[in-house]
C-alpha positions as CSV (number, residue, x, y, z in Angstrom):
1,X,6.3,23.0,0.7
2,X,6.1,19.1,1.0
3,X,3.4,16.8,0.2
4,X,0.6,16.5,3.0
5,X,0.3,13.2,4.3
6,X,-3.0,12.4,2.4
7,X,-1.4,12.8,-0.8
8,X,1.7,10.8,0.2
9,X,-0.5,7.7,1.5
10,X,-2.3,8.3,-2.1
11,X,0.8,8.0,-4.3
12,X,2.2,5.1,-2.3
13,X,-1.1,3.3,-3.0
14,X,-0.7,4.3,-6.4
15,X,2.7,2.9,-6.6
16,X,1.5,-0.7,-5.4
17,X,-1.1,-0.6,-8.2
18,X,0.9,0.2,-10.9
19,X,1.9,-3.5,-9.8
20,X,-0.9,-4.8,-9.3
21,X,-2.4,-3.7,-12.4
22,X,0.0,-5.3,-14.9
23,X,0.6,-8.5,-12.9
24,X,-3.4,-9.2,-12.4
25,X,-4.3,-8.7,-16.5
26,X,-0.6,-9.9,-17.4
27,X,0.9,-12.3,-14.8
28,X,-0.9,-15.1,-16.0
29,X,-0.3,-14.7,-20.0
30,X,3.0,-15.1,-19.4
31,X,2.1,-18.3,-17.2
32,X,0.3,-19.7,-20.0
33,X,2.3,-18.3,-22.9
34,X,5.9,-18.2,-21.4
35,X,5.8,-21.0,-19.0
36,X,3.6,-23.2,-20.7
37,X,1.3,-23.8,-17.5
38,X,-1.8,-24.9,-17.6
39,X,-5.2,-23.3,-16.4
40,X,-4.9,-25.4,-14.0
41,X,-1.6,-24.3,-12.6
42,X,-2.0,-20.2,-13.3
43,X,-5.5,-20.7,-11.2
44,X,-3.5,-23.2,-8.7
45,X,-0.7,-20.3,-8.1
46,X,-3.1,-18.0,-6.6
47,X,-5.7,-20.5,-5.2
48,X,-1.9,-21.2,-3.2
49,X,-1.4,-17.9,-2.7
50,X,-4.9,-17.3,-1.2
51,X,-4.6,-20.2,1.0
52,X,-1.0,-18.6,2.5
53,X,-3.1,-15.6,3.2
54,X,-5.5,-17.0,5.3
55,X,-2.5,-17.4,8.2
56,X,0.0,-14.6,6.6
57,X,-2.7,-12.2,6.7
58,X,-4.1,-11.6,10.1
59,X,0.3,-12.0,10.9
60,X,1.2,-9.6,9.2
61,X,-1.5,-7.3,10.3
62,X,-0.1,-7.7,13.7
63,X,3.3,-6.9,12.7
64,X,2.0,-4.0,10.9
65,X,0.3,-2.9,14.2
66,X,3.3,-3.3,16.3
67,X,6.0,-2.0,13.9
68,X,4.2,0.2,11.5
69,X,2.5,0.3,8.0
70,X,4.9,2.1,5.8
71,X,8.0,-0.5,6.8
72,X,5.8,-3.7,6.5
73,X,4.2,-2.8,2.8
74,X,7.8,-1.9,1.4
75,X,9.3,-4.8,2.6
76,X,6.6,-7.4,1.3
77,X,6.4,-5.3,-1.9
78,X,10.6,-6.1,-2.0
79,X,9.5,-9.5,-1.6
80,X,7.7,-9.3,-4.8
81,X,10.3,-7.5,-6.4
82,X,12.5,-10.4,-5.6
83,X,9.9,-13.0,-7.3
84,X,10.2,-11.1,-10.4
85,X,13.6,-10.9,-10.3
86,X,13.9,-14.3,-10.4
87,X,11.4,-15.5,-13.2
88,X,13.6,-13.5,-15.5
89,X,16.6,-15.9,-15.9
90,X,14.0,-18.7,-17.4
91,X,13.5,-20.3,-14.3
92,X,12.5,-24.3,-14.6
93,X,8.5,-24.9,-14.6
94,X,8.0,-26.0,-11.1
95,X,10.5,-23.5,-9.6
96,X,8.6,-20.3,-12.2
97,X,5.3,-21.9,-10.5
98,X,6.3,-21.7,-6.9
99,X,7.6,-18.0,-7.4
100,X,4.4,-17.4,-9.3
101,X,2.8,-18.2,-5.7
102,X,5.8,-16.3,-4.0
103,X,4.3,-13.1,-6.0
104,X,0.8,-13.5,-5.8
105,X,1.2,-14.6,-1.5
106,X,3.3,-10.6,-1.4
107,X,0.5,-9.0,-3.7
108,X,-2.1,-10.2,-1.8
109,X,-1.0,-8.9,1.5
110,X,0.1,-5.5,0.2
111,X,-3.5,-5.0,-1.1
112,X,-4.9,-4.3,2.8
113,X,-2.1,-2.7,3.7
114,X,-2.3,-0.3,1.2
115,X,-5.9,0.0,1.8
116,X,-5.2,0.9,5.6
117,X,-2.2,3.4,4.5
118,X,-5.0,5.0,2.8
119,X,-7.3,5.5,5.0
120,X,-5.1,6.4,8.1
121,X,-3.2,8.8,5.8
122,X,-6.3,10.5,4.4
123,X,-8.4,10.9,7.7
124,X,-8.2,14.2,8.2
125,X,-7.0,15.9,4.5
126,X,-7.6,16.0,0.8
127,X,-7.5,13.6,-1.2
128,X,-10.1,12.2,1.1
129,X,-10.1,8.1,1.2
130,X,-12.5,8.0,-2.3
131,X,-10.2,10.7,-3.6
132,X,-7.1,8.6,-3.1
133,X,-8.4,5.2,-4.0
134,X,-9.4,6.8,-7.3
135,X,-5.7,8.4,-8.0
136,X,-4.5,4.8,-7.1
137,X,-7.0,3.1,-9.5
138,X,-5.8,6.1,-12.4
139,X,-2.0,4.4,-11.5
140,X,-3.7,0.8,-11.7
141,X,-5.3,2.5,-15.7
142,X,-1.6,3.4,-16.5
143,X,-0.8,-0.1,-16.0
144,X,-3.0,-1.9,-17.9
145,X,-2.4,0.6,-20.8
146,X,1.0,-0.1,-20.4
147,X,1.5,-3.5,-19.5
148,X,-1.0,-3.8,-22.8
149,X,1.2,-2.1,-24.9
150,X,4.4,-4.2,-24.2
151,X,3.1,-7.2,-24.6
152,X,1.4,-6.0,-28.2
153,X,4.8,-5.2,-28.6
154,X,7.2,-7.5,-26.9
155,X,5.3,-10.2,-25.8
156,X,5.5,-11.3,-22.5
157,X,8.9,-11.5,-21.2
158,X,9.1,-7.8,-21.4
159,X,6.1,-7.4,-18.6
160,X,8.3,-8.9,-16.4
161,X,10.6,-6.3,-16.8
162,X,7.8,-3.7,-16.0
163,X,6.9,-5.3,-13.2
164,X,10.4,-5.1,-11.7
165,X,10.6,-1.9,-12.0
166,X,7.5,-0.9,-11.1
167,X,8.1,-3.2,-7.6
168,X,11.1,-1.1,-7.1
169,X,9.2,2.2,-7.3
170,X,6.3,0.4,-4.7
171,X,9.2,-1.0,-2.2
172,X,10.4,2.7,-1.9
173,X,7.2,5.0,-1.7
174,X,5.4,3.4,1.3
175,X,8.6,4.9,3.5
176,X,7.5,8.4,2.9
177,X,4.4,7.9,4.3
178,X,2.8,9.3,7.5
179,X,3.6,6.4,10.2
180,X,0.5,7.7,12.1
181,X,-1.5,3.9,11.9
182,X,0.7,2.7,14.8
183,X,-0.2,5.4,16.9
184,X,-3.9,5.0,16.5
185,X,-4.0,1.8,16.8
186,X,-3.6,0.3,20.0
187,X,-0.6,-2.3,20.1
188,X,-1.0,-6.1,20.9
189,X,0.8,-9.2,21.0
190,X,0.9,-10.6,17.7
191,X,-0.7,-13.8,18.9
192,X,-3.3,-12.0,20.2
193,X,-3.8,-10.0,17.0
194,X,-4.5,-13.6,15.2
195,X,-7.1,-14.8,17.6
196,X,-8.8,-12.2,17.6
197,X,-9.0,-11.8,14.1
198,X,-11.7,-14.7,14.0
199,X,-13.5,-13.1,16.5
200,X,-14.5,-10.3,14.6
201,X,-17.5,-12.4,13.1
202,X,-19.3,-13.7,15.9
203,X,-20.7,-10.0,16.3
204,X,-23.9,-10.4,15.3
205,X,-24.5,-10.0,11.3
206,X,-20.9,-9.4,10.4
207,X,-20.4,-12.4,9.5
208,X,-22.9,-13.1,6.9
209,X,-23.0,-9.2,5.3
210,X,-19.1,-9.6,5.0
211,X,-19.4,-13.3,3.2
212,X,-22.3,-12.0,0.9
213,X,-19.8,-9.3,-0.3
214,X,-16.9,-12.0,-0.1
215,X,-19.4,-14.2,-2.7
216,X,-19.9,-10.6,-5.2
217,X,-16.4,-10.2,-5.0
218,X,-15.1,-13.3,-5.6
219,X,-17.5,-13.9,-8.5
220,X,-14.2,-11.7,-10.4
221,X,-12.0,-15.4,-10.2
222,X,-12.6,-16.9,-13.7
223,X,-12.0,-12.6,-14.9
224,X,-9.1,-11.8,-13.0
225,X,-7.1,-15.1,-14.2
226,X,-8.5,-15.6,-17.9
227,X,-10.2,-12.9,-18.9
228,X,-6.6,-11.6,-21.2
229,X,-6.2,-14.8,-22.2
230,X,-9.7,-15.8,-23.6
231,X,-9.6,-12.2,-25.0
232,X,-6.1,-13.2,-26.8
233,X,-7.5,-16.7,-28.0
234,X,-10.1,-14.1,-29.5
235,X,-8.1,-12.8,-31.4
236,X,-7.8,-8.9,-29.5
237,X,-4.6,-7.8,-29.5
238,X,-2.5,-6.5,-26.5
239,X,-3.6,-2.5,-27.2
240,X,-7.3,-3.4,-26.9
241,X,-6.6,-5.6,-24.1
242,X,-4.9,-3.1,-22.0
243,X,-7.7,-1.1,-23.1
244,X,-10.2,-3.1,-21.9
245,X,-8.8,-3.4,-18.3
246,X,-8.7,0.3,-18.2
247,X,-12.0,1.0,-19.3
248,X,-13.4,-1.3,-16.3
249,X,-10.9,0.3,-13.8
250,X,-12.2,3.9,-15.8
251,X,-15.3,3.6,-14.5
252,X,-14.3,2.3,-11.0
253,X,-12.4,5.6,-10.8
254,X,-15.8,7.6,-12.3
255,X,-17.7,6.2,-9.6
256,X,-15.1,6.6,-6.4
257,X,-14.7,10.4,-7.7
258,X,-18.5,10.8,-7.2
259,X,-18.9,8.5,-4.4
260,X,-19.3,11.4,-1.8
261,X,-22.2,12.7,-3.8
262,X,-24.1,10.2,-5.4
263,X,-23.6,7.6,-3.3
264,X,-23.8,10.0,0.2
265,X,-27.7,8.9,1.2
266,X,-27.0,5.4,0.0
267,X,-26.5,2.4,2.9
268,X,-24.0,-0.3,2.6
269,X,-27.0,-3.1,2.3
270,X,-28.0,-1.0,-0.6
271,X,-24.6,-0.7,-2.3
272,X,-24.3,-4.4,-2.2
273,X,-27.2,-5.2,-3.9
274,X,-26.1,-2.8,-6.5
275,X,-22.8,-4.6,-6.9
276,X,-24.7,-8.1,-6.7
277,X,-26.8,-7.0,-9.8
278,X,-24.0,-5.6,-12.2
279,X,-22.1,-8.6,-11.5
280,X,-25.0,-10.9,-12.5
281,X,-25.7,-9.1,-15.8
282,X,-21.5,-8.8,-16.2
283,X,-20.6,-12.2,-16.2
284,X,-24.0,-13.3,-17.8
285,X,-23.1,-11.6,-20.8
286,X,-19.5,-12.4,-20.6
287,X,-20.1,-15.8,-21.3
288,X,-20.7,-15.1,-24.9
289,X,-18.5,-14.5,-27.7
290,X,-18.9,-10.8,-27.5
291,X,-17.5,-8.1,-30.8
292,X,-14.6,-6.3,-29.2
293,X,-16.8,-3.2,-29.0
294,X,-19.7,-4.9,-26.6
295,X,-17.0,-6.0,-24.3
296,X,-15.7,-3.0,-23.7
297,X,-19.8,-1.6,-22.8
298,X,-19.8,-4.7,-20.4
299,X,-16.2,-4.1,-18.9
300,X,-18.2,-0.6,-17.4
301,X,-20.6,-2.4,-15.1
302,X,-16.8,-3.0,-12.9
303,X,-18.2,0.1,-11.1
304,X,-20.8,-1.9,-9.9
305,X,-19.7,-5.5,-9.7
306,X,-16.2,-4.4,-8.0
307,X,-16.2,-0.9,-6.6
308,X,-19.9,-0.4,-5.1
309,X,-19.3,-3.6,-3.4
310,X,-15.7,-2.9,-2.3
311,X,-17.0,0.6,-1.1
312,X,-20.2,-1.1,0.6
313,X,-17.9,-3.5,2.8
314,X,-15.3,-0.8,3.7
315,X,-18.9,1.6,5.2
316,X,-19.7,-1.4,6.8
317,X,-16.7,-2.0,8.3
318,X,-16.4,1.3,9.8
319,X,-19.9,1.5,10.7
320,X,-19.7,-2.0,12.5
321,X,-16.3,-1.9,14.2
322,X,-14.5,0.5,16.3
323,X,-11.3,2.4,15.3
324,X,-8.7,0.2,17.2
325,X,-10.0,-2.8,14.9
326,X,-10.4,-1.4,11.5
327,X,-6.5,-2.3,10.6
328,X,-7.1,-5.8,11.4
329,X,-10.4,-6.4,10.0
330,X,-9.1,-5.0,6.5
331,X,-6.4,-7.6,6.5
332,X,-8.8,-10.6,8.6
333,X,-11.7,-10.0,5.7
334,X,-9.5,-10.3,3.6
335,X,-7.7,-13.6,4.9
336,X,-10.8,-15.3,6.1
337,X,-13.7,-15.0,4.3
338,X,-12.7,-13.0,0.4
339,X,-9.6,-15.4,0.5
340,X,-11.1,-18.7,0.4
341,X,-14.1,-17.6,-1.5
342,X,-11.7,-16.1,-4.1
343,X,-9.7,-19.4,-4.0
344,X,-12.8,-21.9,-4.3
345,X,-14.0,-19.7,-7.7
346,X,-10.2,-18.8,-8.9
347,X,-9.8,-23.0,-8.5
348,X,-12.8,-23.7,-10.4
349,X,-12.6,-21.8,-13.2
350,X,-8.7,-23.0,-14.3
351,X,-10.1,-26.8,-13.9
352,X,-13.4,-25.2,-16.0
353,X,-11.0,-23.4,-18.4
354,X,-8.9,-26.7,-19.1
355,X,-11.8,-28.9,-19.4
356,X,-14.0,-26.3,-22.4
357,X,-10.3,-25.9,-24.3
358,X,-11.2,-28.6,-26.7
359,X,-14.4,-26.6,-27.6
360,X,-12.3,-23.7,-28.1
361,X,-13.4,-19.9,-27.8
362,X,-17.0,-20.9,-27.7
363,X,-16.9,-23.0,-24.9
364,X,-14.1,-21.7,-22.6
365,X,-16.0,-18.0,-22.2
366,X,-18.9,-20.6,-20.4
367,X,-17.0,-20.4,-17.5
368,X,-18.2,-17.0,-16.5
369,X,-21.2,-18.4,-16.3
370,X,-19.9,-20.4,-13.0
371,X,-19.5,-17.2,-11.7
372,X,-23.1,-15.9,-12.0
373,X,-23.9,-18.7,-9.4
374,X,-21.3,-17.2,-7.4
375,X,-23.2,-14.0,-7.8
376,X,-26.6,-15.8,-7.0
377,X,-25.3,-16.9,-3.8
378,X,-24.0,-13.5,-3.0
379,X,-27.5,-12.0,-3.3
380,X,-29.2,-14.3,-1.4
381,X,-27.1,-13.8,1.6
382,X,-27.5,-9.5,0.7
383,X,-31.1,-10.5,1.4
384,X,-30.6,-12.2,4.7
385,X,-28.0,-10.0,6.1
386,X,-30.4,-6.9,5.5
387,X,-33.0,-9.0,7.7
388,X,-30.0,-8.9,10.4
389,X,-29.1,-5.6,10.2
390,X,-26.2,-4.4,12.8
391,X,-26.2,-1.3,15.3
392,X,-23.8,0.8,14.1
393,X,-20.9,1.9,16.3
394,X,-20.8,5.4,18.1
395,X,-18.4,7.8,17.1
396,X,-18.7,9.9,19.7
């Protein structure tokens, strides 16, 4: 007997994360390390990236409504197979950069469509949606521990290597998926589709629930590009390191496992403010020079700061939208309110991260503390939108 459809969407999302989850910790240690690029430049890559999203998102949405899911996720995760590919020969600084952006552009538009192969694919079987985000967060573990390893190892260089083949084992397994998202979702020109991505926020109090989230999340910028590098300048090696990731994405996993239980009677106004409060005490106490062992009690509030939010927006979402424009607003949040917010933070902590080098290990961990006025201005707006509350759509 073959694998259901659920589990098939599940271990093609796993596949993408085994990407993302060494090229997000790893990616810009060999930036800094290999290519000799400056904070500025390994935040300016996927500030770049984020910016080509804005317009590449809500386009390829489209395409993935008129030609299917599965064949537009393998073919952008070939495209970052072919970025990786080509930073192995020792490619000159600028050229390394712009395929640096190349990757990051293809790895932020697989993350939605992922998200939508998942939730199509799991709608009616187990793994359920939770269930199969948390398999792909396990893959995303694996990666860390073993992007980690290899570079305590091997150094940098040799990630590339993982990341190749890891791209060639996500380019392949979105094709064995169920191709059922194009027939539940209505086709449209992909003009059309573009337009009407901004239109999604003028229903009343999308817009400002969906940029309070964008704020939480986004709070993640000066952690997702320097977080293994301020932990190498520590002196942690690459086993802790990898460690460290996991232990965040561990208790992501803990939490989406449980989700159906102890989050059931929970509302997505609620869930945010839970995210918006582990982020606040996360980064506040990441901007000390913490012993190894206290980091890796902080890394657990990731449940909090990253999946209850992440889990709040996609309830709200499907509480606030029909069916026929779930697909897009996946990719359209993304694109037009978590991109730039991620690129304004991402931005400012590479020019913070230059600027407190000459104060050394003390100094650079301050710029998490940039990112708990992110998180402040995430709350407030969790407070306003849950003075606009929406009227949830019938699913009758």
């Amino acid at each position: 007997m073959g694998l259901s459809a659920s589990w098939r969407a599940a271990l093609a999302a796993g596949a993408v994360n085994l990407v993302l989850g060494a090229n997000l910790p790893y990616l810009p240690v060999w930036m800094e390390r290999a290519a000799g690029m400056s904070g500025a430049e390994i935040a300016g890559a996927s500030t770049l990236a984020i910016l080509i999203r804005i317009f590449a998102g809500p386009l390829t949405a489209g395409i993935a409504q008129d030609h299917g899911l599965r064949g537009t996720l393998a073919s952008v995760m070939v495209v970052a197979l072919a970025g990786y590919a080509l930073l192995v020969p020792d490619a000159p600084r600028a050229a390394a950069f712009l395929l640096c952006v190349l990757v990051y552009s293809a790895l932020n538009l697989a993350g939605p469509l992922f998200e939508a192969v998942l939730v199509f694919g799991t709608r009616n079987g187990r793994p359920d949606y939770g269930e199969g985000r948390a398999i792909a967060s396990a893959a995303f573990v694996a990666a860390n521990l073993g992007g980690g390893a290899i570079l305590g190892a091997l150094g940098p260089d040799w990630v590339l290597y993982f990341l190749i083949a890891a791209s060639g084992i996500a380019a392949l397994a979105p094709l064995f998926t169920k191709q059922g998202a194009r027939a539940a979702v209505a086709r449209r020109p992909l003009i059309s589709t573009f337009t009407d991505s901004f239109t999604l926020y003028r229903m009343p109090g999308v817009f400002v629930y969906l940029l309070a989230a964008a704020l939480i999340q986004s709070s993640h910028g000066a952690y997702y590009a320097f977080a293994s590098n301020i932990w190498i300048a520590q002196g942690i090696d690459g086993g802790h390191i990898g460690a460290l990731w996991a232990i965040g994405v561990a208790a992501e996993i803990l939490l989406l496992l449980l989700s159906r239980k102890l989050l059931k009677d929970m509302n997505y106004y609620a869930l945010l403010w839970l995210g918006g409060i582990g982020a606040l005490i996360r980064w506040t106490a990441a901007g000390f020079v913490l012993p190894v062992e206290a980091v890796y009690v902080f890394q657990t509030l990731h449940a909090a700061s990253f999946a209850m939010t992440h889990i709040a927006t996609m309830r709200f979402l499907q509480a606030a939208l029909p069916d026929d424009k779930l697909s897009l607003a996946y990719s359209a949040n993304g694109a037009l309110i978590f991109g730039p917010a991620m690129a304004v933070t991402g931005l400012a902590a590479g020019i913070a991260y230059d600027a407190l080098a000459p104060g050394g290990i003390d100094a650079q961990t301050k710029l998490y503390w940039l990112m708990v006025i992110v998180t402040l201005a995430g709350i407030a707006l969790t407070w306003r939108a849950t003075r606009q509350p929406i009227q949830p759509v019938s699913r009758d």
